[in-house]
Z-matrix of the N, CA and C atoms (Angstrom, degrees):
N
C 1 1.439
C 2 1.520 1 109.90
N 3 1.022 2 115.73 1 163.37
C 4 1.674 3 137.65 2 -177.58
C 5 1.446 4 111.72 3 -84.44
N 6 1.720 5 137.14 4 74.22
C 7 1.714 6 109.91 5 -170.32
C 8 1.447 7 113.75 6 -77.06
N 9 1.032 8 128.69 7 150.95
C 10 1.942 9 137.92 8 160.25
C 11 1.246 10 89.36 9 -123.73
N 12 1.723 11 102.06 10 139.77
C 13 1.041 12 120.33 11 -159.28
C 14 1.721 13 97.44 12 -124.63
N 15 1.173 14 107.37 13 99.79
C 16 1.589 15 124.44 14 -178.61
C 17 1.415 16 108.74 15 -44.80
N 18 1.401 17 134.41 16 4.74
C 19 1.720 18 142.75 17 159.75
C 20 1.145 19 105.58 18 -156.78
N 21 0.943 20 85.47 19 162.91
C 22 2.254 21 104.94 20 -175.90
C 23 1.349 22 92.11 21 -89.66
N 24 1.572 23 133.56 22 -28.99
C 25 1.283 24 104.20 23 171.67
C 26 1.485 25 121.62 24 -94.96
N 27 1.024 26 105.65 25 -12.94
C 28 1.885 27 96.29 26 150.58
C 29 1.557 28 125.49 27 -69.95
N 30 0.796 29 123.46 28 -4.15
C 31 1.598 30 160.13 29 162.54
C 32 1.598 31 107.31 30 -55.09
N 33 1.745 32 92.22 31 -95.07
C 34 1.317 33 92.01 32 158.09
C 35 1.583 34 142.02 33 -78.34
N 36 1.347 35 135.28 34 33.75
C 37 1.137 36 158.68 35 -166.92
C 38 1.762 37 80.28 36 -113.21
N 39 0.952 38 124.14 37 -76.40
C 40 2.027 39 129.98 38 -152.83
C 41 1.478 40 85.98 39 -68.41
N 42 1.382 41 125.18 40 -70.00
C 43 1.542 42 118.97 41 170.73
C 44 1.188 43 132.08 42 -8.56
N 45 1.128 44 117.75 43 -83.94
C 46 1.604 45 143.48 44 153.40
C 47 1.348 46 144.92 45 -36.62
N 48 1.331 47 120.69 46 78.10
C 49 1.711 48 145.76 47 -175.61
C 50 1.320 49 93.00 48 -24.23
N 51 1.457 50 112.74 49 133.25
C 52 1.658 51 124.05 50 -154.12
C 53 1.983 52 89.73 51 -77.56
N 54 1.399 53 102.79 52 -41.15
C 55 1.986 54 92.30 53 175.24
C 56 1.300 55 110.22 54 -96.43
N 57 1.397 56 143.68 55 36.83
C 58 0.937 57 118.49 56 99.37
C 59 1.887 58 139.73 57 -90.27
N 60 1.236 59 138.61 58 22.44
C 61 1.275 60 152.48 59 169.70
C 62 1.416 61 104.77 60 -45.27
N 63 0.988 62 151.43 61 73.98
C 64 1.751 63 136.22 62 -175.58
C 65 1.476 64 106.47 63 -92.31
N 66 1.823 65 98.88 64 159.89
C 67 1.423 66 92.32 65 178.44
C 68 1.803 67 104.09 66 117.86
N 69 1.310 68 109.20 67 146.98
C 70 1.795 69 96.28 68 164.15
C 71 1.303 70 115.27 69 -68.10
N 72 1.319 71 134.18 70 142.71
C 73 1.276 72 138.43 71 -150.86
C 74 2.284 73 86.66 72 -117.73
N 75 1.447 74 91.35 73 135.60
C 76 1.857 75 90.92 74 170.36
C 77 1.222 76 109.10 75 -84.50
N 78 1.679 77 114.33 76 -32.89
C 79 1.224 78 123.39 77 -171.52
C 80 1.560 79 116.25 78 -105.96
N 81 1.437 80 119.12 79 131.78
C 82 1.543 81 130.84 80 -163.35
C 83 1.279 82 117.44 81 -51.07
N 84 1.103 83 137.03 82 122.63
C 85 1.760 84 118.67 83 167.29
C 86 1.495 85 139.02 84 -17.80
N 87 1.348 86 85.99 85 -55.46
C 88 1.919 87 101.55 86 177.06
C 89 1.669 88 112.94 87 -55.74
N 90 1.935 89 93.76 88 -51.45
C 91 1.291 90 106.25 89 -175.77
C 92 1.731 91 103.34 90 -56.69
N 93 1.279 92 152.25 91 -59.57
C 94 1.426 93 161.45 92 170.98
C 95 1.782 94 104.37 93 -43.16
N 96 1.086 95 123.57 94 -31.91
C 97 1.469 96 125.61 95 -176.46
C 98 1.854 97 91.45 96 -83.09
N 99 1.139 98 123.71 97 -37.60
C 100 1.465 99 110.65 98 177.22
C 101 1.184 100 123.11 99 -110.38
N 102 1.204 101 127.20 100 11.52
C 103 1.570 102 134.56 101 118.64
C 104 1.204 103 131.59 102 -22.90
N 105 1.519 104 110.83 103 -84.29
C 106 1.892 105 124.04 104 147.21
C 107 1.029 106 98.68 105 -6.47
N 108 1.586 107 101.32 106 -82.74
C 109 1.761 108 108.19 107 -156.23
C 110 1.484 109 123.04 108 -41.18
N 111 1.340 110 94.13 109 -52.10
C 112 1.857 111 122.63 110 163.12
C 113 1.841 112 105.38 111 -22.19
N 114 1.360 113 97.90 112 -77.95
C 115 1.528 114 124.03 113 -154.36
C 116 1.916 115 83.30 114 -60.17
N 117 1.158 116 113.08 115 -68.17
C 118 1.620 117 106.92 116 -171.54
C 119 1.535 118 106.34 117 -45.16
N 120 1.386 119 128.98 118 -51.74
C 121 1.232 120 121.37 119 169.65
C 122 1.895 121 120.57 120 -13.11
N 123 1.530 122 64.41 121 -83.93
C 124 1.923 123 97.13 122 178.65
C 125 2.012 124 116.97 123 -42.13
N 126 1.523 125 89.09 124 -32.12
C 127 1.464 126 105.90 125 162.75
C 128 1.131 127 126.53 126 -69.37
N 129 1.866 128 127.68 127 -11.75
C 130 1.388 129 118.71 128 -154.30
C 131 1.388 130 84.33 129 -124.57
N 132 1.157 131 140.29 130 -31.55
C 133 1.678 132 139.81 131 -143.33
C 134 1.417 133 81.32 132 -96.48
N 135 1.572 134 125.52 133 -173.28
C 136 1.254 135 153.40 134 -148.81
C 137 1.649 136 115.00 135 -158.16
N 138 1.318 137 94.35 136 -28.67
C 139 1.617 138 91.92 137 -176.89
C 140 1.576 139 98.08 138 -155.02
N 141 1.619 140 115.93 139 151.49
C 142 1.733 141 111.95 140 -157.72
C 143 1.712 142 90.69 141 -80.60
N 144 1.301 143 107.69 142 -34.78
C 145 1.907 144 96.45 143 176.35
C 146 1.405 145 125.51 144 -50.09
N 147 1.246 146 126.03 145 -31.66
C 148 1.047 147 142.06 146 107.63
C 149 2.009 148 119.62 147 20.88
N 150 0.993 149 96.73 148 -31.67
C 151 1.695 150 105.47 149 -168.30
C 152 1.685 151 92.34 150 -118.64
N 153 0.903 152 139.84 151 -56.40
C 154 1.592 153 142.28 152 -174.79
C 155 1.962 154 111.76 153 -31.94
N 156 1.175 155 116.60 154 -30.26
C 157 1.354 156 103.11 155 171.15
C 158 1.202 157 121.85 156 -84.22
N 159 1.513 158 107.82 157 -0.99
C 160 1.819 159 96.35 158 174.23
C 161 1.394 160 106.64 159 -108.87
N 162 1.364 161 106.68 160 105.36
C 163 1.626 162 111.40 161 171.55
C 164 0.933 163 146.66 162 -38.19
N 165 1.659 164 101.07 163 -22.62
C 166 1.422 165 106.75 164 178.17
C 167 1.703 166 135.36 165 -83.93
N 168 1.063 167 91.36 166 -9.85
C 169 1.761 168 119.93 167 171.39
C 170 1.557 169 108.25 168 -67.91
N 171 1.182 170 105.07 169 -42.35
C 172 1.830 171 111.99 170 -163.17
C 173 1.327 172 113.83 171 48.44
N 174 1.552 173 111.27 172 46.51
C 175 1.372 174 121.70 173 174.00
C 176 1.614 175 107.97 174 -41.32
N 177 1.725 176 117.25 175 132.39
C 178 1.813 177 95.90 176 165.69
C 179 1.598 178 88.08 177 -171.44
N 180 1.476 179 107.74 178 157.28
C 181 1.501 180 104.14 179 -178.25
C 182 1.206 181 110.42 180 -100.80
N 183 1.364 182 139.99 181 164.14
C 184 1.103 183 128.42 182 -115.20
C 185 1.875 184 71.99 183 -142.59
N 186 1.597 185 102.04 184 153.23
C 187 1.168 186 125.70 185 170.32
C 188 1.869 187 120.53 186 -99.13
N 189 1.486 188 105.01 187 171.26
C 190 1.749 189 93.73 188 147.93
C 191 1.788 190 86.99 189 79.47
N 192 1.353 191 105.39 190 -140.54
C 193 1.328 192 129.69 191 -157.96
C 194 1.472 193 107.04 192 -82.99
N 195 1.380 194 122.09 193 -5.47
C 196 1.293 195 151.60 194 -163.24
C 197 1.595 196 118.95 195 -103.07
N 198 1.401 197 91.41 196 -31.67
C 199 1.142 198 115.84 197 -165.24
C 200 2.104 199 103.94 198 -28.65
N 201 1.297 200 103.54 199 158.04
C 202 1.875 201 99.63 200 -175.80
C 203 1.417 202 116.94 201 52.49
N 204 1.685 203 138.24 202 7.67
C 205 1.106 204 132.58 203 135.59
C 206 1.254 205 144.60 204 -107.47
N 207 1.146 206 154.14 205 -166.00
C 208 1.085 207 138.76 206 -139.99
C 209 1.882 208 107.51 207 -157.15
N 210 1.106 209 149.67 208 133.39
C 211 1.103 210 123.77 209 142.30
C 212 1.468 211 114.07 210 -140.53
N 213 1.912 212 99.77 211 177.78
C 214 1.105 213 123.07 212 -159.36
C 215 1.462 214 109.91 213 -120.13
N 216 1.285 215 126.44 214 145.23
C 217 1.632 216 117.81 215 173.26
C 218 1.375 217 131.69 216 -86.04
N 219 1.526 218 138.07 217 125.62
C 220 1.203 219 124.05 218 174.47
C 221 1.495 220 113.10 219 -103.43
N 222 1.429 221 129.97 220 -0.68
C 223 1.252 222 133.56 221 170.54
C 224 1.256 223 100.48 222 -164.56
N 225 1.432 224 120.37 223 172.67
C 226 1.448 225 124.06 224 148.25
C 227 1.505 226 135.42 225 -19.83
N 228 1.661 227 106.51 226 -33.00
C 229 1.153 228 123.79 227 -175.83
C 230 0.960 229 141.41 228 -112.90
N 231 1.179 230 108.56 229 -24.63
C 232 1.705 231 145.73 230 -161.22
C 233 1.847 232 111.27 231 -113.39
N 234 1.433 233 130.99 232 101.23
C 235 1.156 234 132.53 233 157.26
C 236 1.371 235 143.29 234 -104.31
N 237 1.489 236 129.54 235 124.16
C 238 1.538 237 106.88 236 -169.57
C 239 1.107 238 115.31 237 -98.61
N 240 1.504 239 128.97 238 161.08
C 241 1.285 240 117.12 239 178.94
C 242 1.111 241 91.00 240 -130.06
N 243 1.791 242 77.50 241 151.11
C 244 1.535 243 101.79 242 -176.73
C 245 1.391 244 113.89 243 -120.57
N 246 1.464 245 130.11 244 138.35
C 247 1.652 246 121.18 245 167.63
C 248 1.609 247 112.86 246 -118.64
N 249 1.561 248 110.13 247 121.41
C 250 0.893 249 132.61 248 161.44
C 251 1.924 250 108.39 249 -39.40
N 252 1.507 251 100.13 250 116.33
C 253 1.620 252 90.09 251 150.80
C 254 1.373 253 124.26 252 -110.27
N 255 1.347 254 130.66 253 -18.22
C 256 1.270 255 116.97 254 175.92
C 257 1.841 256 86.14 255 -124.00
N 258 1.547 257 117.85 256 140.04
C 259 1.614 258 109.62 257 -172.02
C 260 1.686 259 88.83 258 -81.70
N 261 1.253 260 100.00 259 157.58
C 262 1.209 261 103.17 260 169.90
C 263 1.248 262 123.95 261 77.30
N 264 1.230 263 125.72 262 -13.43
C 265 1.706 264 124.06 263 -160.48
C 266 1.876 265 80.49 264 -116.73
N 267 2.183 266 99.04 265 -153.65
C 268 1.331 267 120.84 266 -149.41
C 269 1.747 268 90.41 267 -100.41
N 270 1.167 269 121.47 268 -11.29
C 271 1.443 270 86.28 269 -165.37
C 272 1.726 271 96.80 270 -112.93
N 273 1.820 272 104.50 271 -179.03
C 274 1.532 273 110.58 272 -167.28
C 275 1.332 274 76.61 273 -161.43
N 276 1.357 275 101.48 274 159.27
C 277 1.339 276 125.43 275 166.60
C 278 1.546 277 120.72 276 -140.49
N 279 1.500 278 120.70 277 109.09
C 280 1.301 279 118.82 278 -166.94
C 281 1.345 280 97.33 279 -76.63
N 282 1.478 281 111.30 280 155.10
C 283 1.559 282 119.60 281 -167.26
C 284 1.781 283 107.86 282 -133.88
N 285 0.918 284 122.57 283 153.94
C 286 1.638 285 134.00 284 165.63
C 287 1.678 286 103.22 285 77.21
N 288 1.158 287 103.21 286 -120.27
C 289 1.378 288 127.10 287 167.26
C 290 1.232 289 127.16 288 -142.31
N 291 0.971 290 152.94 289 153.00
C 292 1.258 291 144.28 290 149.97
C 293 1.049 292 111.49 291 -26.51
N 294 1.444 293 124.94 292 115.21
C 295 1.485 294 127.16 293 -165.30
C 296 1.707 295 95.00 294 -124.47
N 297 1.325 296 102.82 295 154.77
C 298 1.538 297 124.34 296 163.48
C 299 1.717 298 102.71 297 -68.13
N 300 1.148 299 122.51 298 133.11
C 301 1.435 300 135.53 299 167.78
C 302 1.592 301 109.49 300 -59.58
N 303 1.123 302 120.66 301 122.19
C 304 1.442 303 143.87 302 144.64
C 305 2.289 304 86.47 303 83.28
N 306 0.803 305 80.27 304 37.40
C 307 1.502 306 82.51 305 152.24
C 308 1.937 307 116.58 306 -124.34
């Protein structure tokens, strides 16, 4: 798939070798190490259905205010969202920030 990265600093967050990152960090280590992981995912598959057999993501599209995006889990706490631009095809566009769930 194709990622766009809905900020330049989520941008540079995937960019950027986790020791070199300087600075107080908002977002947790662990949480940023499975981010990466995330984004390469999203890099290797072809289609977001594609993501539904691995459980551990809890891939699901999102209702409500959400409505037309999608997200994925990187911890307990931590979810990314993703928006589909063409359904079905190569590209995605990560959106917001890594947000805390149900806040």
């Amino acid at each position: 798939m194709v990622v766009y990265f809905g900020t330049s600093e989520l941008q540079e967050l995937y960019e950027t070798p986790l020791d070199e990152i300087r600075g107080k960090r908002k977002i947790p280590t662990e949480v940023i190490k499975q981010y990466k992981k995330k984004v390469q995912l999203l890099l290797a598959i072809n289609k977001l259905e594609q993501l539904r057999p691995f459980k551990g993501l809890n891939f699901e599209f999102l209702k409500g205010d959400r409505k037309g995006q999608c997200s994925i889990r990187l911890n307990d706490q931590y979810r990314l969202l993703i928006t589909p631009m063409d359904e079905g095809t190569v590209q995605v566009v990560l959106v917001n920030e890594i947000s805390k769930h149900y806040e």
